[in-house]
C-alpha positions in Angstrom: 0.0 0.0 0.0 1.4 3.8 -1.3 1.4 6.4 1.1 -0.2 8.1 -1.4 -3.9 6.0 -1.4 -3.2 6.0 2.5 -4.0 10.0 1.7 -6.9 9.5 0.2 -9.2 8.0 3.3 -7.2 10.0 5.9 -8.7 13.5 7.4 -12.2 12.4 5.9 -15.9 11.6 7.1 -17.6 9.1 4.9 -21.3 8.9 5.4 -23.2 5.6 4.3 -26.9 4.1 5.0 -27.7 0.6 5.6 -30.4 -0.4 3.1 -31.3 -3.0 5.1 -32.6 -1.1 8.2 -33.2 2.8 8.7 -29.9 3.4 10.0 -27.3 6.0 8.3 -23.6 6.8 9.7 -20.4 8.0 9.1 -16.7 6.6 9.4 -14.3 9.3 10.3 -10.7 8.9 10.1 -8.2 11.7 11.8 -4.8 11.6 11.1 -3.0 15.1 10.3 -5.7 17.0 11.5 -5.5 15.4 15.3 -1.9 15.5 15.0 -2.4 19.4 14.8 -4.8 20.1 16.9 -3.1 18.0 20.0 0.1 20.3 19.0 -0.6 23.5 19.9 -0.5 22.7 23.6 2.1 20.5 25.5 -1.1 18.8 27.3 -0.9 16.2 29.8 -2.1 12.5 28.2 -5.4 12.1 29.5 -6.3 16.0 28.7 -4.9 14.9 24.9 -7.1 11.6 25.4 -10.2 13.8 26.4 -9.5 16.6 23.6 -9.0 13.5 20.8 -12.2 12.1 21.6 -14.3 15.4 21.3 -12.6 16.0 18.2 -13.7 12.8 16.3 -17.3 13.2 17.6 -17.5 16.7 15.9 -16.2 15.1 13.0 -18.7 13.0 12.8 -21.4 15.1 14.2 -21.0 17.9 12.2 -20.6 16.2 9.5 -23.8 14.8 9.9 -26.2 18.1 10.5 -26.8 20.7 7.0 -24.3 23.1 8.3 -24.2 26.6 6.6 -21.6 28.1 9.1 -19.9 26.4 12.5 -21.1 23.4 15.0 -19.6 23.5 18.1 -19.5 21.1 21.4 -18.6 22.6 24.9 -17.9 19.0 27.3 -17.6 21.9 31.1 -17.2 20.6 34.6 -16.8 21.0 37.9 -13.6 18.5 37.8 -9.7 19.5 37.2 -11.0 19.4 33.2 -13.0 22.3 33.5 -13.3 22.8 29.3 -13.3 20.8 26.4 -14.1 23.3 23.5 -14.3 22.7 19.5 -15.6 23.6 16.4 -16.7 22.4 13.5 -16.7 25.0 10.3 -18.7 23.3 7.4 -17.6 23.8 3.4 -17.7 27.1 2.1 -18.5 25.8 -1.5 -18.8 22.1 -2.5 -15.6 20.3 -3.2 -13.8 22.2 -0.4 -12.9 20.5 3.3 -14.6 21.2 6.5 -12.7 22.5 9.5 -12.0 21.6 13.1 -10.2 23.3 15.8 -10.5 22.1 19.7 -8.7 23.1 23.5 -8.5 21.4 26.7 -8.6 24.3 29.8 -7.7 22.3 33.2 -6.0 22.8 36.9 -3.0 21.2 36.4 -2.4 20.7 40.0 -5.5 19.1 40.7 -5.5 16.5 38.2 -4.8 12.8 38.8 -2.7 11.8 36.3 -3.5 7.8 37.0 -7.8 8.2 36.7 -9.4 7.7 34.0 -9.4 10.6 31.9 -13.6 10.9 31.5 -13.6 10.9 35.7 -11.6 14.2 35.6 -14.0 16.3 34.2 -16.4 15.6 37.4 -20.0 17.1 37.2 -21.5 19.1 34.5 -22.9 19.5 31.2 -22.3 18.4 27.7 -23.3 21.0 24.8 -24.1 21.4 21.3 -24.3 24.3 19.8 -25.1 25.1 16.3 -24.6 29.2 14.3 -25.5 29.5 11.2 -24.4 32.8 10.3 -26.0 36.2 10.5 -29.6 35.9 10.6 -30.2 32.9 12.2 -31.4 32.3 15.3 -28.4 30.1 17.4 -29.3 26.8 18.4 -27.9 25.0 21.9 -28.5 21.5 23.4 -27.2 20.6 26.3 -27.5 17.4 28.6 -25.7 16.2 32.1 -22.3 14.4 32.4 -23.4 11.2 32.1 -22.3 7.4 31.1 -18.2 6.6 31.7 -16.8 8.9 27.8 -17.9 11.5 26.3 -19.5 9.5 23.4 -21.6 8.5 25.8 -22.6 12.3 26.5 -22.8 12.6 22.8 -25.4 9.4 22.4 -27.4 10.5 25.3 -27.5 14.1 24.0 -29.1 12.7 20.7 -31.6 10.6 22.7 -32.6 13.3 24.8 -32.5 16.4 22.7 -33.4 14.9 19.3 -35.0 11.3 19.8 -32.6 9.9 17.9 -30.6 5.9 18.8 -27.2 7.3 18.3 -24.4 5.0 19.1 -20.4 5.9 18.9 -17.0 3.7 18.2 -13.9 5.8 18.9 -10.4 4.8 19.4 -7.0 7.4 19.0 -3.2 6.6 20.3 -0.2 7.5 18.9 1.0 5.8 15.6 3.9 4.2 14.8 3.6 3.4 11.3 7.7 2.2 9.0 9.0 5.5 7.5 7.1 8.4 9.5 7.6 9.8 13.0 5.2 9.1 15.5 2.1 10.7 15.5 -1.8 10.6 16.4 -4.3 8.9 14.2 -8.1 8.4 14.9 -11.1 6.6 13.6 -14.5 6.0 14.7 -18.0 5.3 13.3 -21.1 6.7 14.4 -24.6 4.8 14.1 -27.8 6.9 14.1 -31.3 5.6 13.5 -33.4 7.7 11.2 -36.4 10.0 12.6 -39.8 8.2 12.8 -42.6 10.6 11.5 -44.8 11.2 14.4 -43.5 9.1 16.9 -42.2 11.7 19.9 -41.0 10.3 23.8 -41.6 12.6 27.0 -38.5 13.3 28.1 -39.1 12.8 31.4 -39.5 9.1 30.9 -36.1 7.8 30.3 -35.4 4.6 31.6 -31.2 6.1 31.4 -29.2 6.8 33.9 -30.8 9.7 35.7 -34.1 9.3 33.9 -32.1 10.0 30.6 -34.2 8.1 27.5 -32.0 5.6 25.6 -32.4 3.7 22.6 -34.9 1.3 23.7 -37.6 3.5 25.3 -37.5 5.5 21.3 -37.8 2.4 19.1 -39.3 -1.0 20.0 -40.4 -3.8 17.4 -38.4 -4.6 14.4 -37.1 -1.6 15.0 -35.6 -2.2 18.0 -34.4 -5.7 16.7 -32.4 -3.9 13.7 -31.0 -1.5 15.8 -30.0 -4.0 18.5 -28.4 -6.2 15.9 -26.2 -3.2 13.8 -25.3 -2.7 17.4 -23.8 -6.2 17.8 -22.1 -5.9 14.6 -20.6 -3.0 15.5 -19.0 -4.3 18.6 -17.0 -6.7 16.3 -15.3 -4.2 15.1 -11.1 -3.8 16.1 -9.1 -0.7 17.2 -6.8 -1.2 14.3 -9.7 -1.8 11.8 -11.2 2.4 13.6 -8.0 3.7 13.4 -6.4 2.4 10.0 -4.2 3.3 8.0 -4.0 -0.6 6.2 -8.3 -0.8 6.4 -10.2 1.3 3.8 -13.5 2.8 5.3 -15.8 1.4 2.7 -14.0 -2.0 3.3 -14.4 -1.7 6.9 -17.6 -1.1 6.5 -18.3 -4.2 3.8 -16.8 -6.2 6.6 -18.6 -5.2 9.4 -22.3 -4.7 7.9 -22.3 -7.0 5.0 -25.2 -8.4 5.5 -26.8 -4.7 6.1 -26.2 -3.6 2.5 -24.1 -0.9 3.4 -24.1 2.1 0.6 -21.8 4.8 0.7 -22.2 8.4 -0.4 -19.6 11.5 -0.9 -16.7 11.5 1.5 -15.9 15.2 2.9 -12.1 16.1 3.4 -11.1 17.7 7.1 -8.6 20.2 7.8 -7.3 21.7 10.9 -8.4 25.6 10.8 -9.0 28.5 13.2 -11.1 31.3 12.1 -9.3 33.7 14.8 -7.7 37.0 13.5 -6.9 40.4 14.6 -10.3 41.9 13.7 -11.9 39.4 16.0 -10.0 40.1 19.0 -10.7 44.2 17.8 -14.3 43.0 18.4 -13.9 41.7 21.3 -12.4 44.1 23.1 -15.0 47.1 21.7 -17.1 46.5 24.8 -13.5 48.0 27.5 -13.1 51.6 28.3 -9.7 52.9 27.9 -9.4 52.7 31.8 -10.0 48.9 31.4 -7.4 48.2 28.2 -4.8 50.6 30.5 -5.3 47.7 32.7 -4.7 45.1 30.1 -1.8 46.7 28.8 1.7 45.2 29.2 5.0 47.0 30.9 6.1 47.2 27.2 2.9 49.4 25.9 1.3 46.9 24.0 -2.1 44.6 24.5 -1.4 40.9 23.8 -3.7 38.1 22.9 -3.2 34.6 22.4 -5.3 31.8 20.4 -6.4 29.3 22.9 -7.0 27.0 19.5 -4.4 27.8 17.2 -1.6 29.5 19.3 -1.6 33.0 17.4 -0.2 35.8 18.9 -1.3 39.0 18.4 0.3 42.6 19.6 -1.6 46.0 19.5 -1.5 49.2 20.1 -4.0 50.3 23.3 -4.7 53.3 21.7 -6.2 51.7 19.1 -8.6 49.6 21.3 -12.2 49.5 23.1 -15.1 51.9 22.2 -12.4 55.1 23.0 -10.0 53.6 20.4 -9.0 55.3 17.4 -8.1 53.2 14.4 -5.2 55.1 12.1 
């Protein structure tokens, strides 16, 4: 196998259907893109292990919703991982990638560096948020901390907020593959049961952990019985076969749902990419007083800000900040 058709399946989202039952999904596969995003920051491994998981599932969720501008998912709690923060820009035009950027913020000195890495971020919230440019009303989800990852989170947000069987395969480590130097790859596949037209569960009647609905208090019947049994499939499936590079997605796919007449549709190409710039962080600080950027200001006489996502650095001039600032 060329390093070159190794290209083509890396970075992407493929999104397929299974003919055989009302179930769609996607197979992501993250290889330059989580190698940039874990590079900004020097983070501890189970901060990287945290921010590598919540970058694949907005992979794959974004991919999945009709995005006209940016999908983001905010993982905030009360343990030593206080923040896990991306986003998800979709295409500009078709043909072109979509775009990911993500951040861990944590106490350093309150972490345990031998827990489980999903146990640090204590309790708490997990959110999706969706902007679709100017105009349009912002949408957010949110659901508790629950389950033992934060795919769980992510299945019982779709449960809860949208009614829809959701169920995540993740796996990321560092690779090791002849003639490169280490670095991170990830793969996953996500399984989602398509809407049924009518059919609508109080919320408040989960049978979940906390009164949370899963899967089998939505869908029941044959339903129920295709669902349970992609789900079993699924679970056959092998790190090595999530994370590549040797396993194609459309042949993992074939080998895992065979018998589900798997179709595949359009792939969409990933790139790392921050939409941060010196305008933004203009905008941002038009709300301070001059009094308030004089306390901003460095002994040097300049205002500095840093990309938490991207690690830009940008200098200014505090004249030229806040509502009192004068451009030129």
């Amino acid at each position: 196998m060329t390093i070159g058709s190794q290209i083509a399946w890396d970075d992407t989202v493929l999104p397929f259907q299974l003919d055989q039952s009302d179930i769609r999904g996607r197979v992501v596969r993250l290889d330059g893109v989580l190698e940039q995003v874990l590079s900004q920051h020097s983070y501890p491994p189970l901060i990287e292990a945290l921010v590598a998981e919540a970058a694949l599932l907005t992979a794959l969720i974004g991919q999945t919703v009709k995005l006209r501008w940016k999908l983001s998912l905010q993982i905030r709690g009360n343990g030593p991982a206080r923040l896990i923060a991306t986003d998800y820009y979709g295409p500009t035009d078709d043909g072109q990638p979509a775009r990911i950027r993500a951040y861990a913020s944590y106490d350093a000195d309150r972490l345990d560096l031998t827990a489980d890495p999903f146990s640090q971020i204590g309790t708490g919230y997990f959110a999706v948020m969706l902007d679709q440019g100017e105009g349009m009303v912002p949408y957010q989800g949110f659901t508790p901390i629950a389950g033992g990852s934060l795919s769980s989170c992510a299945e019982t947000y779709f449960a809860q907020s949208e009614q829809l069987p959701t169920r995540f395969s993740l796996t990321f480590g560092q690779s090791a593959e002849p003639g490169r130097a280490t670095h991170w790859r990830g793969g996953g596949v996500m399984l989602q049961h398509m809407p049924k037209a009518g059919m609508s569960v109080a919320a408040e009647a989960g049978s979940g952990e906390g009164g949370l609905l899963t899967h089998s208090d939505i869908l029941g019947g044959e339903e129920g019985e295709s669902w349970t049994r992609a789900n079993v499939l699924l679970d056959t499936v092998e790190e090595i076969e999530l994370i590549g590079p040797q396993v194609t997605p459309a042949e993992l796919l074939v080998r895992l749902f065979h018998e589900e007449g798997p179709r595949v549709f359009e792939s969409q190409p990933i790139r790392f990419g921050c939409s941060c710039s010196e305008d933004k962080v203009r905008n941002t600080m038009s709300i301070y007083s001059q009094k308030d950027i004089e306390k901003m200001t460095t002994p040097e006489g300049i205002v500095t800000a840093d990309c938490q996502f991207c690690g830009a650095h940008y200098e200014m001039d505090p004249k030229t900040l806040g509502f009192e600032g004068k451009n030129g």
